[in-house]
Backbone bond lengths (Angstrom), bond angles and torsions (degrees), N, CA, C in turn:
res aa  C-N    CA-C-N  psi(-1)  N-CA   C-N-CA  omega(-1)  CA-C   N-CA-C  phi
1 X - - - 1.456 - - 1.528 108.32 -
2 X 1.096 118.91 128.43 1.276 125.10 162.96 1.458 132.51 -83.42
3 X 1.717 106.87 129.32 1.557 103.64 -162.73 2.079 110.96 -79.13
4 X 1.181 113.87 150.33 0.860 115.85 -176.54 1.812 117.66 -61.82
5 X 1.102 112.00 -32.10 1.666 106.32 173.93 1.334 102.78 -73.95
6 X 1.152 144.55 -41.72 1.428 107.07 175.21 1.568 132.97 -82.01
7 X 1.366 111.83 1.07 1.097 128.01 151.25 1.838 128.19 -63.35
8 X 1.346 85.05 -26.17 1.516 106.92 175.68 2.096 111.06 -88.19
9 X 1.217 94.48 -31.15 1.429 79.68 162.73 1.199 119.30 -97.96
10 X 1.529 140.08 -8.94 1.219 127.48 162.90 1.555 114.96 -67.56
11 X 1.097 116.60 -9.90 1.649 122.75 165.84 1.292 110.17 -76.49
12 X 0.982 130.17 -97.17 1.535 143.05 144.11 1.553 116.05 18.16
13 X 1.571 97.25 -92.46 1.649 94.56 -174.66 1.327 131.37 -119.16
14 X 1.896 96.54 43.98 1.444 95.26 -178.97 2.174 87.41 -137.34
15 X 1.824 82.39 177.52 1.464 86.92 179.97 1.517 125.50 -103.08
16 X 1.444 98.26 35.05 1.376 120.95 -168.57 1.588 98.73 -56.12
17 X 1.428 104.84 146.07 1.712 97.56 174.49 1.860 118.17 -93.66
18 X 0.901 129.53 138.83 1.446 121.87 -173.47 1.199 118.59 -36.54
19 X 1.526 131.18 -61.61 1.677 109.31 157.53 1.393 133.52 -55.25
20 X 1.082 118.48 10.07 1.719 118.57 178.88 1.689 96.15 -95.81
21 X 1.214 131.82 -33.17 1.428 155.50 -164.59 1.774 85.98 -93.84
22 X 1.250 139.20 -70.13 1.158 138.14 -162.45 1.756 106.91 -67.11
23 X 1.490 101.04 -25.91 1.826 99.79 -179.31 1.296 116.27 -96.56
24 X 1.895 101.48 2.05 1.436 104.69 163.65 1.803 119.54 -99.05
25 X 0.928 101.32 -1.15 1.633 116.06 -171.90 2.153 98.36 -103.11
26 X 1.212 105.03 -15.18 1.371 109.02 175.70 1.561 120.57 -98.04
27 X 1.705 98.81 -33.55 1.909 112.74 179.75 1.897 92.45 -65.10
28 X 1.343 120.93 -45.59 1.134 122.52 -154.16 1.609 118.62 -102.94
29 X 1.111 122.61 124.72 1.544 116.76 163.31 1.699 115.54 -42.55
30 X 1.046 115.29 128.36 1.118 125.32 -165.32 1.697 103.84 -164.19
31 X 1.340 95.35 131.70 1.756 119.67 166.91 1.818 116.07 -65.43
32 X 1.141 125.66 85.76 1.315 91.74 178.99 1.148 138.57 -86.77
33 X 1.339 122.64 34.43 1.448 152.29 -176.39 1.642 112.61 -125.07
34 X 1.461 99.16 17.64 1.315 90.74 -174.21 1.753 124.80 -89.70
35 X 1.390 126.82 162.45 1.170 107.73 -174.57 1.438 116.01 -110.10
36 X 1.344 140.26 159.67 1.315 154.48 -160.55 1.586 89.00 -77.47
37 X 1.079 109.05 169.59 1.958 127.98 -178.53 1.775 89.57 -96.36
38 X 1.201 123.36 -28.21 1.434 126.36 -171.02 1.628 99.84 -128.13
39 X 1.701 105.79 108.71 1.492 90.78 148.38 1.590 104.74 119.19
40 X 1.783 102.59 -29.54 1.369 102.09 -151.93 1.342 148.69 45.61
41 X 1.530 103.05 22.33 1.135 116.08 175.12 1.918 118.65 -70.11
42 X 1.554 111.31 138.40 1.323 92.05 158.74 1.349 124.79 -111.66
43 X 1.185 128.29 -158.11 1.656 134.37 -146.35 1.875 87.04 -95.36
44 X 1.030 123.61 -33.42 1.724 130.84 150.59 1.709 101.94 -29.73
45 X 1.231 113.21 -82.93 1.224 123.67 -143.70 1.337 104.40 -68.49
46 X 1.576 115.38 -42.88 1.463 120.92 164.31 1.568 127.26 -57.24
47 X 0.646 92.59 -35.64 2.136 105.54 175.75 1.527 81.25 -66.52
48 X 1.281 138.17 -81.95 1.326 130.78 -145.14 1.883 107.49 -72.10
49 X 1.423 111.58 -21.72 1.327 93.02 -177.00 1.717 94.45 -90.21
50 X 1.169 123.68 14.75 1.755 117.47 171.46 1.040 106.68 -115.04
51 X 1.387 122.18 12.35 1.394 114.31 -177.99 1.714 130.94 71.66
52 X 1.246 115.53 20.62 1.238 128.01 175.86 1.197 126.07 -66.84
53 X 1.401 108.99 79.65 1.641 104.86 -177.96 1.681 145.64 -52.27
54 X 1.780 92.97 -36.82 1.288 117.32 151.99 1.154 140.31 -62.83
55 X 1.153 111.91 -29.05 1.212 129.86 -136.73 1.827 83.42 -97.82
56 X 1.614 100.17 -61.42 1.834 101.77 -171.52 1.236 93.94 -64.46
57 X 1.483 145.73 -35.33 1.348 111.31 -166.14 1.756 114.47 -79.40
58 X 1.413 108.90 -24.86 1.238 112.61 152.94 1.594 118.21 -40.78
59 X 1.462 126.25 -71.81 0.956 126.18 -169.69 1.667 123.10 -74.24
60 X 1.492 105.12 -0.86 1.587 121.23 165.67 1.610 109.76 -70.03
61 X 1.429 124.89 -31.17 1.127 124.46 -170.87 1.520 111.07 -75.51
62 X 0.794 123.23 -41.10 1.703 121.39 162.50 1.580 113.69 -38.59
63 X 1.597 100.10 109.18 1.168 126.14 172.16 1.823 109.09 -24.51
64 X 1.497 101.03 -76.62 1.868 132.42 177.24 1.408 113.22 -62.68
65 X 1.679 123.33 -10.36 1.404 115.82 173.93 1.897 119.84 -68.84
66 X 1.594 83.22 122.48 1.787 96.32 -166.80 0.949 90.65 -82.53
67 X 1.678 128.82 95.50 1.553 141.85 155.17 1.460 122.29 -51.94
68 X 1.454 125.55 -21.90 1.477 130.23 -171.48 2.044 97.01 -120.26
69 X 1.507 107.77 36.34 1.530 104.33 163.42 1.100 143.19 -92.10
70 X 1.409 125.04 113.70 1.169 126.28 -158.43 1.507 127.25 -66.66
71 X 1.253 133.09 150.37 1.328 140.48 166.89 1.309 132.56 -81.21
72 X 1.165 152.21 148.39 1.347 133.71 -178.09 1.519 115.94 -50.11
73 X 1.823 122.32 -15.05 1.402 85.73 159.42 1.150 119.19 -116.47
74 X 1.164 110.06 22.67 1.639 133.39 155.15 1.445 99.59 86.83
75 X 1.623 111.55 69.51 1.173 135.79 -178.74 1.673 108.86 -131.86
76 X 1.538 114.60 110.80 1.563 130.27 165.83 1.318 115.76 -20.32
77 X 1.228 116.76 173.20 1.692 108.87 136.44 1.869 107.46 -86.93
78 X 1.211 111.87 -1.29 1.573 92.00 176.13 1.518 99.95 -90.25
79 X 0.898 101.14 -19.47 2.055 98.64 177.80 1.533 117.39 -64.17
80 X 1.418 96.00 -32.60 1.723 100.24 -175.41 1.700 114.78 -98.91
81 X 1.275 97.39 0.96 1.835 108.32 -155.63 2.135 72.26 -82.27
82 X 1.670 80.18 162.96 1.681 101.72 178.61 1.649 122.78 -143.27
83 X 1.755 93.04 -25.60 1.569 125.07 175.68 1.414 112.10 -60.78
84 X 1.523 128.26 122.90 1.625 93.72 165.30 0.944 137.93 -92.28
85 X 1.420 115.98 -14.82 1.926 139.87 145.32 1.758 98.37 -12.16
86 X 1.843 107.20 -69.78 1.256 120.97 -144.08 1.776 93.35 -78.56
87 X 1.497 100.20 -34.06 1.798 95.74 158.41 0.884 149.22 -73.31
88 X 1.362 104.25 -7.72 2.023 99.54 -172.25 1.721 83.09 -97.72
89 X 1.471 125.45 -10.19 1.677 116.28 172.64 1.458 98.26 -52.86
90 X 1.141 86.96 -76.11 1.468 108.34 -174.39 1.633 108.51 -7.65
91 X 1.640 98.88 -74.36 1.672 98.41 -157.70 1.531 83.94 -94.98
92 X 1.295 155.11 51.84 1.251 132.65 115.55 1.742 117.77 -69.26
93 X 1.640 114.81 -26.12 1.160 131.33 173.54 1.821 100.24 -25.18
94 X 0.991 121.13 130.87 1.640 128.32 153.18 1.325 114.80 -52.90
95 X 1.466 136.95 -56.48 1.022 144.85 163.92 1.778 138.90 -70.31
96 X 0.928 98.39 4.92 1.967 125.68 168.50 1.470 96.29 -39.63
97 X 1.075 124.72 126.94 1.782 112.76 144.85 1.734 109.23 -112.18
98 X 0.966 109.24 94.32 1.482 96.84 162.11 1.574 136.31 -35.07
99 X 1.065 100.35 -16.11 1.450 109.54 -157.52 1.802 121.24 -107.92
100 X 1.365 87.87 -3.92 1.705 115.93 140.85 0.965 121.24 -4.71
101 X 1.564 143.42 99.26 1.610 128.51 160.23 1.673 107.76 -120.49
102 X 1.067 106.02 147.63 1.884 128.54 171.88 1.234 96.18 -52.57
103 X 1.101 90.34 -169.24 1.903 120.61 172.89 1.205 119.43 -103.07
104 X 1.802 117.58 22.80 1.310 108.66 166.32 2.370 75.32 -152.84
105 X 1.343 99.99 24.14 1.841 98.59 127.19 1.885 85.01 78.86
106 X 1.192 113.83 3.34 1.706 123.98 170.87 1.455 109.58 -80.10
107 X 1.454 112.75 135.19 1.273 124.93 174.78 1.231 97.57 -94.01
108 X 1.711 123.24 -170.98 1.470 130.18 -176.23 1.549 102.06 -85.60
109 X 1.257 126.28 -8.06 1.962 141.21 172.19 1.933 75.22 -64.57
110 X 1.209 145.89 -70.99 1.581 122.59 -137.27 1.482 79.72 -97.34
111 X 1.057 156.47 24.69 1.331 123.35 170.58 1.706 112.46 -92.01
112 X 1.720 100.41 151.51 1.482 97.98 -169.56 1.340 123.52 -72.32
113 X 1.196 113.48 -8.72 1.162 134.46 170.94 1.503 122.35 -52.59
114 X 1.390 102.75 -44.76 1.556 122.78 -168.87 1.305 102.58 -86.25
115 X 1.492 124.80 -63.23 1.324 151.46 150.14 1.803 122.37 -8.91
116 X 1.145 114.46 -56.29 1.403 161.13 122.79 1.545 110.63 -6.66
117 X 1.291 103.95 -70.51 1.356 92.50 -161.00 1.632 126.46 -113.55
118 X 1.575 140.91 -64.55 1.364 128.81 -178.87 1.911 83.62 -125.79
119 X 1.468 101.94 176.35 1.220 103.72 -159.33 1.565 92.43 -99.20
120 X 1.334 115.91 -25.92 1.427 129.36 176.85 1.442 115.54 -40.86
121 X 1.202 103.87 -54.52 1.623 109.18 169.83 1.430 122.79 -41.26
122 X 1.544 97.47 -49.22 2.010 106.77 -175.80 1.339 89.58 -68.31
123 X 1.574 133.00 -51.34 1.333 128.75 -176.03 1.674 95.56 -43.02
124 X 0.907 127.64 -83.07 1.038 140.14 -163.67 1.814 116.60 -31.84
125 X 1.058 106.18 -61.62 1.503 124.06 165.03 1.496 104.86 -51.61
126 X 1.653 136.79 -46.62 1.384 121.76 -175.16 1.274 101.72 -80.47
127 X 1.281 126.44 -19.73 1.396 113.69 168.82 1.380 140.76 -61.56
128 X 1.890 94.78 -22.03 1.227 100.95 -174.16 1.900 105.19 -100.81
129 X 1.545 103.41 32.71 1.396 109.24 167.40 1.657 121.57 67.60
130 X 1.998 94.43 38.74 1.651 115.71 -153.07 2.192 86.83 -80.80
131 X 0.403 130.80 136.08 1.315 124.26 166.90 1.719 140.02 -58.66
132 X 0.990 127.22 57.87 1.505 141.38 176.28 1.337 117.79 0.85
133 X 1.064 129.60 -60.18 1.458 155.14 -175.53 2.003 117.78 -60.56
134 X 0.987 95.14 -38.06 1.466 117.47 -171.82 1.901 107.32 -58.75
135 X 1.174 88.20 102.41 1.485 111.44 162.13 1.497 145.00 -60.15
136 X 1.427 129.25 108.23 1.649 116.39 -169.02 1.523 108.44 -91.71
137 X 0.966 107.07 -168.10 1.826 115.87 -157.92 1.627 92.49 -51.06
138 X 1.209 116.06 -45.95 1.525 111.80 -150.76 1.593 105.18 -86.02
139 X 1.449 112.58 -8.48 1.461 118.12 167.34 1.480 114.75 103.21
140 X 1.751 106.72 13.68 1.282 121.82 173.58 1.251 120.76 -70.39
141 X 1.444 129.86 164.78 1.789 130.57 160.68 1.327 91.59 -120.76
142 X 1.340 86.81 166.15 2.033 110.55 -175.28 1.240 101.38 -49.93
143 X 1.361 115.20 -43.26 1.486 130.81 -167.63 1.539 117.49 -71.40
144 X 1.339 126.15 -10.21 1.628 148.88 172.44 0.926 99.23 -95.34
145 X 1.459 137.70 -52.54 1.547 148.47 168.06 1.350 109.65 -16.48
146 X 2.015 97.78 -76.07 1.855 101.42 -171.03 1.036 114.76 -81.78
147 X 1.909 127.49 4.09 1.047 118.79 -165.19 1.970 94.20 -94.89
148 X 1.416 108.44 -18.25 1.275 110.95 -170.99 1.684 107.50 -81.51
149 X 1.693 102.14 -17.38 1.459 103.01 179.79 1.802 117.62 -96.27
150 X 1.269 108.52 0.15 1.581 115.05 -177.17 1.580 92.73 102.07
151 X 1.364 142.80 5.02 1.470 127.67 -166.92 1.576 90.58 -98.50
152 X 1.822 116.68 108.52 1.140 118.07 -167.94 0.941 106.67 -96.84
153 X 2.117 112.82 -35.87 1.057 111.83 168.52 1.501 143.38 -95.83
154 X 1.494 101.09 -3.45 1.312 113.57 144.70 1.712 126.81 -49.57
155 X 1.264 108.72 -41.13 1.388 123.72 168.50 1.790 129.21 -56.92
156 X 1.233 89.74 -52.12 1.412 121.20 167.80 1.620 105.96 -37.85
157 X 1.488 106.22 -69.75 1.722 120.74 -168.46 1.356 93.66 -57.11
158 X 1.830 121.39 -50.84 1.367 103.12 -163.28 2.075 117.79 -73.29
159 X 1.293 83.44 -26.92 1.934 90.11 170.16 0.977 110.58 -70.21
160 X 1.383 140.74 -40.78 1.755 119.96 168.99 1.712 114.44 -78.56
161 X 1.250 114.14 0.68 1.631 105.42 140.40 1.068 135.34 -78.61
162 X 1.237 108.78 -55.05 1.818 98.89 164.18 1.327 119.51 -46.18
163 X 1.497 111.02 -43.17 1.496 105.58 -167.91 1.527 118.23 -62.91
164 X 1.339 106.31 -46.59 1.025 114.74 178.89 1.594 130.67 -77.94
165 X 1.505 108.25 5.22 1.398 135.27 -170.56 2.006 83.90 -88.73
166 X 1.259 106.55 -73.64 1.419 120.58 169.15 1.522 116.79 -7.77
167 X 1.254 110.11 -65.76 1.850 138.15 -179.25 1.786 99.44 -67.85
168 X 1.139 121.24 -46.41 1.292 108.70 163.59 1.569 130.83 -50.42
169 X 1.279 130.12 -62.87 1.212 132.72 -174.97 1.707 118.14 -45.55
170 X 1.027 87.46 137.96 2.003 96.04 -156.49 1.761 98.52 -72.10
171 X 1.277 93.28 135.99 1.880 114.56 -178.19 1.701 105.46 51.02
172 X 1.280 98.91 38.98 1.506 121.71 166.98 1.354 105.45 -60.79
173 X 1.440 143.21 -11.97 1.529 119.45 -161.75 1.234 115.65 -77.94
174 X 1.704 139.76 11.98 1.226 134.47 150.32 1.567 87.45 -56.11
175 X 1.427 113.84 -118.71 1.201 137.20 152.76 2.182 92.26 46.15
176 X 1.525 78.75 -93.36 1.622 84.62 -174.86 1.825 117.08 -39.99
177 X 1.423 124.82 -35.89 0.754 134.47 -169.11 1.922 111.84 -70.84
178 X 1.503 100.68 -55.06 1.698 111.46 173.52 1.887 94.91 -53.89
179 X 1.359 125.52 -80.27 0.711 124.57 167.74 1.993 121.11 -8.93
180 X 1.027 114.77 -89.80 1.380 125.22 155.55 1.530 109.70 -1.99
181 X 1.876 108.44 -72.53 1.242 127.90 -162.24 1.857 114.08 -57.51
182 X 1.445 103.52 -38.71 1.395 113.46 -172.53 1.773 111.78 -87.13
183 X 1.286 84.20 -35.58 1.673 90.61 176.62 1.938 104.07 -57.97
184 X 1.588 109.65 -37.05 0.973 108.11 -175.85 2.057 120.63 -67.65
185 X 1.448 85.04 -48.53 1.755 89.33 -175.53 1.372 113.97 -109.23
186 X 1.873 116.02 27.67 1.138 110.48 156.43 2.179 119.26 -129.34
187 X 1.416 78.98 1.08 1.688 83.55 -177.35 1.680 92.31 -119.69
């Protein structure tokens, strides 16, 4: 049987190609739910935070693969994922929860990763009905997040979701109106 950390560094820090990694996870008995000695990461979460395109949809096909497993800081693989290949796997998954938060109460919308990188992704994530609004320990939104990191236009996409999330809700025109009011005499 092969242990999962060194499986984890041939992901990681080698230039192994995804089927060379996938025909080693098939020669060998292997857990695929298993967790790292560091981190609790599994062979899921690592493929997606390296960008393994193959690799997760490979490892999506497993009946028993715990897609919503947490990490020691109680981060998904959709929290850490950055790819959008390796994301739109992801949330085709049946079992996806978007609605996922860490241990400091962040969905995959605040991760820097996402934040960070193409806007498609955040598209991607509000599409899949990620929640806008949602606050972490310190009382931030995703949208305070990229604005605190220079991501203006990362920011941007997520404020005309909320905003426009706002304008949706039926006999909303309080709502629309406060809204309205602050946008006016604070931006």
């Amino acid at each position: 049987m092969i242990n999962f950390d060194i499986l984890d560094k041939k992901i990681l820090f080698s230039s192994n190609s995804d089927l060379e990694i996938i025909n080693t996870i098939k020669k060998y008995e292997f857990n695929i739910n298993e967790e790292s000695d560091f981190g609790s990461w599994t062979i899921l979460i690592s493929a997606c935070e390296s960008g393994r395109k193959e690799l997760v949809k490979f490892l999506l096909t497993y009946k028993d693969i715990n897609i919503n497993h947490k990490n020691r800081y109680g981060d998904t693989a959709l929290q850490v994922c950055w790819n959008k290949e390796c994301l739109q796997e992801l949330l085709r998954h049946k079992n996806i929860d978007v609605r996922t938060q860490n241990k400091y109460n962040r969905t995959a919308l605040f991760s820097s990763r996402t934040i960070s990188h193409v806007e498609s992704v955040i598209e991607l994530l509000l599409d899949a009905r990620i929640d806008p609004f949602i606050c972490d320990n310190w009382n931030n939104t995703a949208q305070d997040i990229a604005l605190y990191w220079g991501r203006y236009r990362s920011a941007k996409i997520i404020g005309n979701i909320q905003y426009t999330s706002l304008l949706r809700i039926p006999n909303g025109s309080l709502i629309y109106d406060i809204v309205r009011t602050i946008i006016r005499e604070y931006l």
